[in-house]
Every structure is written in C-alpha cells, then in structure tokens.
N, C-alpha and C positions, 0 to 999 in steps of 0.2 A: 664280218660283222654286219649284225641287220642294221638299214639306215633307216630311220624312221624321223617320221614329221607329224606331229603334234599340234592338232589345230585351238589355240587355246580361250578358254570362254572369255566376255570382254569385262568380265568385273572384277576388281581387286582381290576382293576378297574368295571367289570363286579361283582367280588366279593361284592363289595360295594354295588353297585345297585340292589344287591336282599335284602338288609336287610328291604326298607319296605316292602315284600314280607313275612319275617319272624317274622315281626311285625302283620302283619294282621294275622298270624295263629295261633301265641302265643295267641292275645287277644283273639281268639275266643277259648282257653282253650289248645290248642293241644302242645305235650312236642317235645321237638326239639331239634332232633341231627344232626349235618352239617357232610357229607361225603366229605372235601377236601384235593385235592394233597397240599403238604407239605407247597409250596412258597404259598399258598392262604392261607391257614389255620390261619396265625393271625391275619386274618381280622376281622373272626367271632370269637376268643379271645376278640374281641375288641365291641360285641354286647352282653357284659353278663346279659343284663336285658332280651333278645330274647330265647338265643342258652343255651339250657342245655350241651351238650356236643358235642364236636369235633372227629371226628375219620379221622386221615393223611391218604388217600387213598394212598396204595403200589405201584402206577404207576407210571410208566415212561411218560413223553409227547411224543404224537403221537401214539404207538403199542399198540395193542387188549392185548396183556396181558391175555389172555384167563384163563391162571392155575390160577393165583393171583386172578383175577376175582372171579372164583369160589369158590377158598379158603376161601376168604373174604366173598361170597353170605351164604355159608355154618354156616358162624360163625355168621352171625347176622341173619338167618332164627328163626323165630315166636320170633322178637323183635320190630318186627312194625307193624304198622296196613294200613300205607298210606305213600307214597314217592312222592316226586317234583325231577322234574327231569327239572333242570334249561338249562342246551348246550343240543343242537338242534341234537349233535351227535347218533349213533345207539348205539355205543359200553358206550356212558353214561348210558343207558335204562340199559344194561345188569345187571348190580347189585341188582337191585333191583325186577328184572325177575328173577332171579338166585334164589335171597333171599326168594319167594315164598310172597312176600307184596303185600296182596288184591288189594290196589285200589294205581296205580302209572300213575301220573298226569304230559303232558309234551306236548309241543308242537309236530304235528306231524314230523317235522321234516325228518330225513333222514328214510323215509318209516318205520316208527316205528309201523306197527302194530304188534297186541299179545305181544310183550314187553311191549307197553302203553296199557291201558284199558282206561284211558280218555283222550284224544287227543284233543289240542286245533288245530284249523285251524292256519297255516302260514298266517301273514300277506302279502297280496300281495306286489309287487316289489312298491317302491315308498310312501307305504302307514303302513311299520311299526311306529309302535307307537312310544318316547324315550324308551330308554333301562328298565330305571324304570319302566316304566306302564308296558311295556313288559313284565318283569317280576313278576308284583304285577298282573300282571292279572292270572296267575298259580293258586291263593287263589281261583278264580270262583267270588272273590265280585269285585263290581262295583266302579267307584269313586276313581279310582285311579293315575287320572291328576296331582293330588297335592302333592303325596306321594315325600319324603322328605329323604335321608338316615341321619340316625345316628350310630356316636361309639362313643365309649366311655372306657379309659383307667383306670386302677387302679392309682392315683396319687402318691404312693409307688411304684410303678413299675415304673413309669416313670421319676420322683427324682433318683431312683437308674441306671435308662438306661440313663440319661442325664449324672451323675455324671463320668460313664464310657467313657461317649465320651466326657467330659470338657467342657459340656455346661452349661449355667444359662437361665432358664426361660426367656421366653423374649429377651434375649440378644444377637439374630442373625437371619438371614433370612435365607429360606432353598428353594433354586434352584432345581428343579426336570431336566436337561436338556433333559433326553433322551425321548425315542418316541419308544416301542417296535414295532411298525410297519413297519417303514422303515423315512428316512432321510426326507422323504418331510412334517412330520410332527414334524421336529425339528427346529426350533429356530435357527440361527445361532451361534454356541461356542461364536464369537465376539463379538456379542452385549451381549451375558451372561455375557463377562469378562467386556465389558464397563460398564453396568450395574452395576456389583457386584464392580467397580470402585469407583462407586458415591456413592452408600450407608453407612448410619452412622454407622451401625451396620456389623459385619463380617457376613457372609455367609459360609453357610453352601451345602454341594454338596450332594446330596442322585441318588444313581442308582444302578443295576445290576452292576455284572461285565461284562456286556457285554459296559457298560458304561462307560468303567473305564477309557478307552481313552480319549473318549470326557470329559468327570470333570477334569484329567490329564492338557489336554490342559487348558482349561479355568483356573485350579488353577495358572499353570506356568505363563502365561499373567498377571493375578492379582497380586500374591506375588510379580509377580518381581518391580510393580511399587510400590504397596503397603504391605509389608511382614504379614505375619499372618490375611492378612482380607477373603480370602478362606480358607476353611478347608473341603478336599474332604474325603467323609466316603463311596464314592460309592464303590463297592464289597468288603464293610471292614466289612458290620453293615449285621446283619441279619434285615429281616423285621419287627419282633417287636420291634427292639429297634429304626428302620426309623419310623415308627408310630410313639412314643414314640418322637422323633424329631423334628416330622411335628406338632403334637399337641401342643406342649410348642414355639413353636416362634413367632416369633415378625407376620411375613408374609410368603407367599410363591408365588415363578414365577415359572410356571411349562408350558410345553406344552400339549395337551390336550393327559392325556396317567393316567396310572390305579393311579399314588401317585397324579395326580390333584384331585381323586374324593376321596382322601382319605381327604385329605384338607378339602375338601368342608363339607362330614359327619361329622369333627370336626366343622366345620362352622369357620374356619380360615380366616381371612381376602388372598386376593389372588387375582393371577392376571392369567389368563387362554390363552394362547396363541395357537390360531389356524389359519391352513394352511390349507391344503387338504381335512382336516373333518368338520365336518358342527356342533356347537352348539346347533340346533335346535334338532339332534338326540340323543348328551351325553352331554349334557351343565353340568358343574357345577352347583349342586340344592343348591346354598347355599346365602345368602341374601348378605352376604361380597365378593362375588366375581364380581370381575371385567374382562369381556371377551373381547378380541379385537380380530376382527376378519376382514381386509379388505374388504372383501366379500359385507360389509354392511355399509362401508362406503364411503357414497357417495360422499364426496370430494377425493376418490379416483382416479385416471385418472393415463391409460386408465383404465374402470371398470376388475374386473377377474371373465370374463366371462370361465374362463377354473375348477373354482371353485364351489361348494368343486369337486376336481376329486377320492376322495378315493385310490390313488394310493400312492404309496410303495418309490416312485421315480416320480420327477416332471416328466412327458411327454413331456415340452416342456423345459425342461431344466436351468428355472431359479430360480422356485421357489419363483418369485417374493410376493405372498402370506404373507411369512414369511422372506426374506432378505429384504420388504421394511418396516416390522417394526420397528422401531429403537428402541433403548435403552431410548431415551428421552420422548417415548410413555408411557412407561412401569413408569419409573421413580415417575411422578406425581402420580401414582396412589399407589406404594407402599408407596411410604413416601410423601405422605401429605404436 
C-alpha cells in the first residue's frame, strides 16, 4: 500500500474541499495521513472513512519556522512514499523536501522547483477551476466537476459535545456570522438579530474569538426582545465540538467563509449568503443549500456591477451586495 502525507491548506473551509481529493486516493488503495496546523485538524477527524491519521503540524501562522520544520522532516523521514502538497505556499513544500519523500505532488506555485518533483501548472488568472476540482485534480485523475465533499462524525461524540453545550438534536439553528476575510463579506449583525427574531427555534452563535464581538452584538439585540432565543458559543467551543453543532441542527445562515462549507459536507439544509465573492468559485456543493447572491438577480436595480470585487472592505463604501439583503429573504428559505 502506498503511504502518503497530505500537506493540508490552513483554512477551514479550504480544509473541507480537499476531502474529495482524499477520497480519490484512498480508493485507489493509498494509506493517508493529514499534516495539519492545530485549528484545521478536526476537519479531517471528521473524514474517518478517508484519513488514517492526523499529525497537528507545530507551526505558527505566517513564519518559516525553519528548526520545527526540520525537526519534524527528521521524524517522519522513510515513513512515506509520496506527498500532496495542497497551499500553493514555498515553505508548505518544505516538509516533505526535508522528510526525503520520493515523489511530492503540488501545484507550481511560489517557484517550487526541487521541492516539487511533480508540479502541476497554475491555472491562469480568470480561468481557476472551483476550489474542489482545484484540489481533486492533485490525484492526476480526470472527472472531477462533480466531486462532492463529505464528513462525517462519531454520533457518540457528538451526543456527548451537544450535551456540553445544552443542546437537543434538532432543536436550534446555528448562525455562522463571521467572514475571516474582512467585513465586506459579512452580513450585517442586524439582519442576523432580525432574523434570529422570527425563528421558532433558538439559535445558536458559532465563531472564532475574533468573532466574539460581532455574536455579542447580535445576542444582546435578540435576548433583549426575546430572552434565551440566542445562545452565543463563539470563542467558548473548540472546533470539534462547532462541528459537532453544525451537524445536529435544525438549519444553518452562514456567510460564505470556512463553517459554510462545513454545513454543506454534512449536507445540512442552509442558507449561503454572498457579497464580494462569487459562488461560482466556492459555492456550497450540497443539494440543501440555498445561495443568494444579488449579483444574479435580476430584479435587482441598479444591477452590482462593482461585483464580486474580492475585496476585504467595500471600495465604494456601501456594501450594498449584502446590507440589501434582508432578513425576510433569508426567512422563507430556512423555515418553510
């Protein structure tokens, strides 16, 4: 059996999107261990039909890390036979350069030669593939339009991660509001809390602690009109037991950021909310999700022509993309 190590990208949602990548190498017989930093890592906990083992890479985000590097290349030298090297980074490549792995497979990327031995071409500007094919094309097979992510939780694990946070199956909706990119792909707080107004079910808050403000807000607004129908877990819950959250509820409103496509691998019913980025390149693959996106609708006036801008921060300052979706948009589509 070929033993392969899989060097995995460091965002959630990117996390998600290589798993049919690890599916197509599994079936073709090859043993599979995931190389990811800490906050990714219980993604692929959550692929145990795919991923033999996990190893939490020692890094920090952002620095070369050079000692740790090596350390680590040291300790899993003549344990592999072949590496996927998924981020396009130079210093990803390093590991498995270090580690002495015959054959490592990776887009070319940031001038990666001799690191890489089989280097795919950059897709030109304008003309990358979705993220998924993107990364199911790493395999070398063909036919990969239709690939599909899935995970999949222990339901004892996840009984016991609900019981912790006073949740029932079913018995709440789970709001993702943040946007690790920047504001122009958030939602506005208000319509979250009008929203989480109208619904029969409580709501649930899941984000970073970089998010803890914005859920904060939104909780404050709901309770006060309604008490106990928000319940914010953002920077309270680690990530296996948000997974664990997102898998058991009723629905999920999320803005297009890494716990939407975590949804969607569960095939959770959801509602996909984009602004500045564009569906066509990371859409939710899931049959129950519902995307709205102004961009594409053409009773829109005036059209937004300034869309998707990929930008961090609206350029021209309004945002209108995502302040003129309402809450009463969102509404019909969660609850039926």
């Amino acid at each position: 059996m070929t033993r392969s190590l899989v060097i995995a990208p460091q965002w959630i949602g990117d996390a998600v999107m290589t798993e049919p990548l690890l599916r197509r190498l599994r079936a073709r017989g090859e043993s599979l261990t995931v190389g990811a930093l800490p906050w990714v890592a219980p993604v692929y906990r959550a692929m145990p039909e795919v991923v033999d083992a996990v190893i939490e890479l020692p890094f920090a985000h952002g620095g070369l890390q050079w000692k740790e590097r090596r350390s680590l290349a040291r300790a899993l030298r003549g344990q592999f036979d072949v590496a996927y090297v998924c981020p396009n980074s130079f210093k990803s490549a390093l590991l498995p350069w270090w580690a002495g792995i015959p054959k490592r497979v990776g887009y070319h990327g940031e001038s990666r030669y001799g690191v890489l031995n089989q280097r795919l071409p950059n897709p030109p500007d304008g003309h990358r593939p979705p993220m998924v094919a993107f990364y199911s094309a790493l395999s070398g097979e063909t036919g990969t339009a239709q690939d599909r992510p899935q995970l999949q939780l222990d339901p004892i694990k996840v009984d016991a991660a609900l019981a912790g946070m006073h949740l029932q199956r079913q018995g709440y909706y789970v709001f993702a509001p943040g946007a690790e990119y920047g504001p122009a792909k958030r939602w506005p707080a208000r319509h979250f809390a009008v929203l989480a107004e109208q619904l029969n079910l409580p709501v649930v808050l899941l984000g970073s602690s970089k998010e803890s403000a914005l859920c904060a807000e939104i909780t404050r607004t709901v309770n006060a009109a309604q008490p106990g129908q928000c319940l914010d877990w953002s920077g309270r819950t680690s990530l296996d037991h948000a997974l664990a959250a997102i898998s058991a509820s009723k629905a999920m409103v999320s803005n297009d950021s890494g716990l939407m496509h975590v949804a969607a691998a569960f095939g959770l019913p959801q509602v996909a909310l984009f602004g500045s980025s564009s569906p066509l390149h990371t859409p939710p693959l899931n049959p129950q999700a519902h995307v709205i996106w102004l961009k594409n609708d053409p009773g829109y006036v005036p059209a937004l022509d300034c869309a998707p801008c990929f930008e961090r921060e609206c350029p021209l300052g309004h945002t209108r993309c995502l302040v003129d979706l309402t809450p009463d948009d969102v509404l019909h589509l969660v609850q039926p």
